[in-house]
C-alpha positions, 0 to 999 in steps of 0.5 A, spaced: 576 856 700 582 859 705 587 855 702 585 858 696 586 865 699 593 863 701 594 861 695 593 868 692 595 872 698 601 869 697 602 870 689 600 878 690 605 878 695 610 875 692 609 880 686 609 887 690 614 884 695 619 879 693 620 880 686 622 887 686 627 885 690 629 879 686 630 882 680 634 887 684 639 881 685 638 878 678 640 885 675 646 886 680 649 880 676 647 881 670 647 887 664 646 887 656 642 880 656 648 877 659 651 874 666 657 877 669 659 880 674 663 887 673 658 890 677 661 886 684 668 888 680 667 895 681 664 895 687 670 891 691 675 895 688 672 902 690 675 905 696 669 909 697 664 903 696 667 899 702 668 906 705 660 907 704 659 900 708 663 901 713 660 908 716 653 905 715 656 899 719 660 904 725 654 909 725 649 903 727 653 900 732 654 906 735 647 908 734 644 902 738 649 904 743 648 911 745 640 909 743 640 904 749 644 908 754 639 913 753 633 910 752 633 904 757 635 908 763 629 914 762 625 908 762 627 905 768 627 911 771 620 914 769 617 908 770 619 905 776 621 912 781 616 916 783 617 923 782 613 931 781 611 930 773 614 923 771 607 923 768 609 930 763 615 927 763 614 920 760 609 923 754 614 928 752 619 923 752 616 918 747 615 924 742 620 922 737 616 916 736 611 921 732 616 926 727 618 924 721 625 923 719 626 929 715 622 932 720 627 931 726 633 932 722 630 939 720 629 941 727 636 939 729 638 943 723 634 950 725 638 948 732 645 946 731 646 948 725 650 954 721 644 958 721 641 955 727 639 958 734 645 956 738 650 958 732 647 965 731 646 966 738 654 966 740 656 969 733 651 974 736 656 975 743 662 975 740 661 979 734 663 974 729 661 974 723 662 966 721 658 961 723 663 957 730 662 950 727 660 946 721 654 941 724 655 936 719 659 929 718 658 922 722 658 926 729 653 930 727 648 924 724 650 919 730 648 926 735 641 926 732 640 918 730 642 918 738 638 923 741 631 921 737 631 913 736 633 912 743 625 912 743 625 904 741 628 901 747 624 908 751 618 905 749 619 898 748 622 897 755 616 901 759 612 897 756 615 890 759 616 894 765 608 895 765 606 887 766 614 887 770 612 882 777 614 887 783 614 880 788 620 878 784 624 885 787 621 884 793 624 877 793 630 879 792 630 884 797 628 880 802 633 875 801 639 880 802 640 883 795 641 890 793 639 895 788 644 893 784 645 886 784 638 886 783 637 891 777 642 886 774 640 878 775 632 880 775 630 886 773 635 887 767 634 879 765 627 879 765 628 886 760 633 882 755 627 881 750 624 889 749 632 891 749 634 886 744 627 889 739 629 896 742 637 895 739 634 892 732 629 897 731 635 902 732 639 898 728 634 897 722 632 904 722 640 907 723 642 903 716 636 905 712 637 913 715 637 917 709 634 924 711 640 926 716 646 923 712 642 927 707 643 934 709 648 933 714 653 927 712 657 933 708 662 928 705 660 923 709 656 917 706 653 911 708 650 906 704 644 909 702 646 915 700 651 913 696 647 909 693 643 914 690 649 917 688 651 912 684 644 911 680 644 918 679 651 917 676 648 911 670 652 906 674 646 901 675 648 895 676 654 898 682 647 900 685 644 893 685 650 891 688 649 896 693 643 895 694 644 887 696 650 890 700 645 894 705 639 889 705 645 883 708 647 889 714 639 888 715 638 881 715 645 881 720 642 885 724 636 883 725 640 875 725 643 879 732 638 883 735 634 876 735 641 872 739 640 879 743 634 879 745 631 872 745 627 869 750 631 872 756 628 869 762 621 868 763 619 870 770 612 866 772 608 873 777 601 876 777 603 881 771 601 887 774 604 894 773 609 895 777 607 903 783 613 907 782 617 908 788 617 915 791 624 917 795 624 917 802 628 922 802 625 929 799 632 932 796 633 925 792 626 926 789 627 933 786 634 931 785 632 926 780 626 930 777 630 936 776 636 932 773 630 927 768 627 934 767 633 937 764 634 931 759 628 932 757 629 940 756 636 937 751 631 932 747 626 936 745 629 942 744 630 942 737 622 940 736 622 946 740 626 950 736 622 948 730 616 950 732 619 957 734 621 958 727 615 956 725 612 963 726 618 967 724 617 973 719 619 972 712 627 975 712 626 977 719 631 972 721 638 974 717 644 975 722 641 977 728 641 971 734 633 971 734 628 973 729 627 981 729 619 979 728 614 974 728 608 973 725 603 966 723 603 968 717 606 961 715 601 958 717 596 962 714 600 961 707 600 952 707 592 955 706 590 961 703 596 959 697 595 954 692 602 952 691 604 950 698 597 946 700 598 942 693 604 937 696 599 936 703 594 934 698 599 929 694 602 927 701 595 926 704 591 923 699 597 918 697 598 916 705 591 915 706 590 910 700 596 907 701 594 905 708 587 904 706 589 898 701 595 896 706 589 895 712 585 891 706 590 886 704 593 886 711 586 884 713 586 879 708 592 876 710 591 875 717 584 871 716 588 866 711 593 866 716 589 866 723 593 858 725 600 859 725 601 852 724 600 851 717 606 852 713 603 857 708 600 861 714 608 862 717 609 864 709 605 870 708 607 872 715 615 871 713 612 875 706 608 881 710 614 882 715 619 883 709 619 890 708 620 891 716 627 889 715 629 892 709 631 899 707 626 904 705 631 907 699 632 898 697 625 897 696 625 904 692 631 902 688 626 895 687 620 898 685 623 903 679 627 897 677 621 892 676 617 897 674 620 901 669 619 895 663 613 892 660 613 884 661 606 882 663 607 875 663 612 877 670 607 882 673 612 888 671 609 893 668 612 900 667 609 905 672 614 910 672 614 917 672 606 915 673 602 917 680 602 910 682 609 908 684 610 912 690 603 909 693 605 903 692 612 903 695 607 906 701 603 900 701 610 896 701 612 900 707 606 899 711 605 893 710 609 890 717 607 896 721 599 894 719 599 886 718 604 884 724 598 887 728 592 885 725 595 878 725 597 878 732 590 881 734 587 876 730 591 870 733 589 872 740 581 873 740 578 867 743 575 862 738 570 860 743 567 867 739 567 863 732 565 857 736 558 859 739 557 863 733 557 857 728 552 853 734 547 858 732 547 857 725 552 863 723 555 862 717 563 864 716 561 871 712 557 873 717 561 870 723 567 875 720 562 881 719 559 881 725 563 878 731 570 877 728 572 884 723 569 889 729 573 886 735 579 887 730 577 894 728 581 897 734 587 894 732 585 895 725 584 902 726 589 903 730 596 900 726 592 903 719 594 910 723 601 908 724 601 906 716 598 912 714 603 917 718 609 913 715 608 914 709 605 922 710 611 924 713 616 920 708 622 922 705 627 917 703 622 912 698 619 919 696 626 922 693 627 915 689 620 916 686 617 922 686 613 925 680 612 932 679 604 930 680 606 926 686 612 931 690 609 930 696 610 935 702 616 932 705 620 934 699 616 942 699 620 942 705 627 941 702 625 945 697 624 951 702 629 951 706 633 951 700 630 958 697 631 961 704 623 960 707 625 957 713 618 959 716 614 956 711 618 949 711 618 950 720 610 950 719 610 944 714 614 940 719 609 942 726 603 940 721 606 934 720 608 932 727 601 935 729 598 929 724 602 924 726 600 925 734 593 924 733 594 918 729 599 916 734 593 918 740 588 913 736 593 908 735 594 907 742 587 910 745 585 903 739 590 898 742 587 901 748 580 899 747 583 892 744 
């Protein structure tokens, strides 16, 4: 009976997660029924190709650069010094973890912007009348990729930092090594892993960036970007060529980040959580809680402009350096106005069954797959973490080009311009996020549990319903409300994708920014960051009860 189950868990994820991408790379080399290879002709001979690659190559590379010389040092310094608010400070600082791409780029832009606070506010003192700068370009998208994904590593490293073995430090130190010899032969070895998965995940969710080189690139494109430009032109084929090219950047990267991350060295200790060490000296305790403090301030200024610009008046925010008048009537509009309350019903409902059925399949696959050793149960899990590794805005390309025939014998069905696309590129993105959790929970319950429960007389079904499904709900509940939020707040699968019936709330925002409603498209983005918070609270209060 399980092997049955792998068998059919493995052709429904072949269907909705490796075929698309397959046809991706037939039609890249294939047009008008017939094999060629024009498509990778004219991709090699333009320059802006190459150029497109390149700046998603560069801005990646330095993302995980800046990323990790942010992210790592606040963690070691929130989790290991002892200073007046590091508690405060810790949660602050893991806020970004929860916003959603389009969300933060919008921050930044009511931030640094033209239009922005600073902009205005020295237009203001000078009495000029253009704007001091033009935020946009590589810069710009590498200032934002840095000063929000370095959350990856931050949390990644606090949270080895949780189980780091103290003694190892105190061995150290009674041996004679100081505080830097030892951050670099212990403390930074024995991190190597978290880092390594911190620098991947920056390096994945960089590639796969759309919303900041969307609104910020100007004339700077990266692959993505570029990708949509190209199939918006009719060059199909050259955006199946680009498609490839951005998916063999990931698959390098996630390649690297593991030589990087590895085993590092494996400390045998208690595991417990290391107690931070207050300063005996007063002023290096205020010292390093100023100087942490200040560096949150900078982090979190642009949500704290966002949420500012929530309440201000329609038109009352034109030339001057801060609104002439606020009001929460943008909040009261999201309600009381159909036509704004219509895409966070689209959002919400699409969200939650996308992530519904992902929990579902997830769980499914995590029953079949519970021994690691079979070679079908490695297989569903290559298959469920699939979409991890590859760009959004590649799976959205996939799915409009499977879906867009009728070949019923290949599982392809044309389900464009209908509202079941844009649910099932949910599903696909919260597969990893939900499956990889449930499968590991499952992994790690006792099987003493099954064991006394088969001695007194359970069957397998009532095994699963009353021992096993609820020691995974917390697990369970807690990543389907991650999967949930990834697919509320998305943007760039939604942009591909998107039907009038399904325009879901992260392109209303756009379209308001656009028309000059910068109070509405603020307000959109604090209920989102608001969703997504307690959907991030119960994940951890649930891996908590885990």
């Amino acid at each position: 009976m399980r092997r049955v189950l792998q068998l059919f868990l493995l052709l429904v994820l072949a269907w909705i997660v490796v075929e698309p991408l397959a046809i991706v790379g037939v039609e890249s080399v294939r047009r008008d029924g017939a094999w060629t290879l024009d498509a990778v002709r004219a991709f090699a001979v333009e320059p802006n190709e190459w150029r497109a690659a390149w700046n998603s190559t560069w801005l990646a590379a330095l993302s995980v650069i800046t990323g990790t010389m942010i992210g790592v040092p606040l963690a070691l310094v929130t989790r290991l010094a002892g200073f007046p608010g590091r508690r405060v400070v810790s949660a602050l600082l893991a806020l970004p973890a929860v916003l959603p791409p389009l969300v933060g780029v919008v921050a930044f832009l009511f931030l640094y912007g033209e239009s922005g606070v600073f902009s205005r506010g020295i237009m203001a003192l000078t009495g000029s009348e253009v704007a001091p700068w033009r935020f946009e370009g590589g810069g710009a998208v590498l200032l934002i990729h840095a000063t929000t994904m370095y959350v990856y590593p931050y949390l990644l490293v606090r949270a080895a930092l949780a189980t780091f073995d103290t003694s190892l430090i105190e061995a150290a130190t009674a041996l004679g090594a100081g505080r830097v010899r030892t951050m670099r032969t212990i403390v930074l070895p024995l991190l190597r892993p978290a880092i390594g998965n911190g620098a991947l995940l920056i390096a994945l969710t960089s590639l796969a960036s759309f919303s900041a080189p969307y609104v910020f690139g100007g004339g700077f494109r990266v692959l993505p970007t570029q990708l949509i430009t190209t199939r918006l032109n009719g060059d199909v084929s050259v955006a199946m060529v680009e498609t490839l090219v951005l998916v063999a950047l990931a698959l390098f990267c996630l390649g690297a980040a593991t030589r990087l991350g590895g085993p590092g060295v494996r400390g045998a200790g208690k595991g417990l959580a290391p107690a931070p060490a207050a300063s005996r000296k007063g002023w290096r305790r205020s010292l390093t809680a100023v100087g942490v403090a200040a560096i949150t301030v900078w982090l979190l200024l642009p949500h704290l402009a966002l949420l500012g610009v929530s309440f201000v008046a329609p038109g009352a925010w034109t030339r001057t350096a801060l609104p002439t008048a606020w009001t929460g009537g943008n909040y009261v509009a999201l309600i009381a106005e159909p036509e704004r309350w219509r895409p966070f019903g689209t959002s919400l409902w699409m969200a939650g069954l996308a992530a519904a059925a992902a929990a579902v399949l997830a769980l499914l696959v995590a029953v079949a797959a519970r021994d690691p050793r079979h070679r079908l149960s490695r297989g569903l899990e290559v298959a469920l973490g699939l979409p991890w590794a590859v760009p959004g805005t590649v799976y959205a390309i996939a799915l409009a080009t499977m879906f867009s025939v009728t070949q019923p014998a290949a599982g392809r069905f044309i389900l464009i311009g209908t509202l079941w696309l844009l649910p099932l590129a949910y599903l696909v993105r919260a597969l990893p996020i939900i499956g990889r959790a449930v499968v590991a929970a499952i992994r790690a319950l006792d099987p003493a549990y099954d064991e006394a429960a088969a001695a007194l007389g359970a069957g397998r079904w009532r095994t699963f319903r009353t021992i096993t499904l609820p020691l995974l709900m917390p697990a369970l509940a807690g990543a389907t409300a991650l999967g949930f939020v990834t697919g509320l707040g998305d943007f760039m699968t939604s942009v591909i994708l998107y039907t009038y019936d399904t325009r879901p709330v992260s392109l209303e925002i756009l379209g308001a920014i656009r028309q000059g409603e910068l109070g509405i498209a603020a307000a959109y983005g604090v209920v989102i960051t608001l969703l997504s918070t307690a959907a991030f609270v119960l994940a951890e209060r649930s891996r908590g009860a885990a």
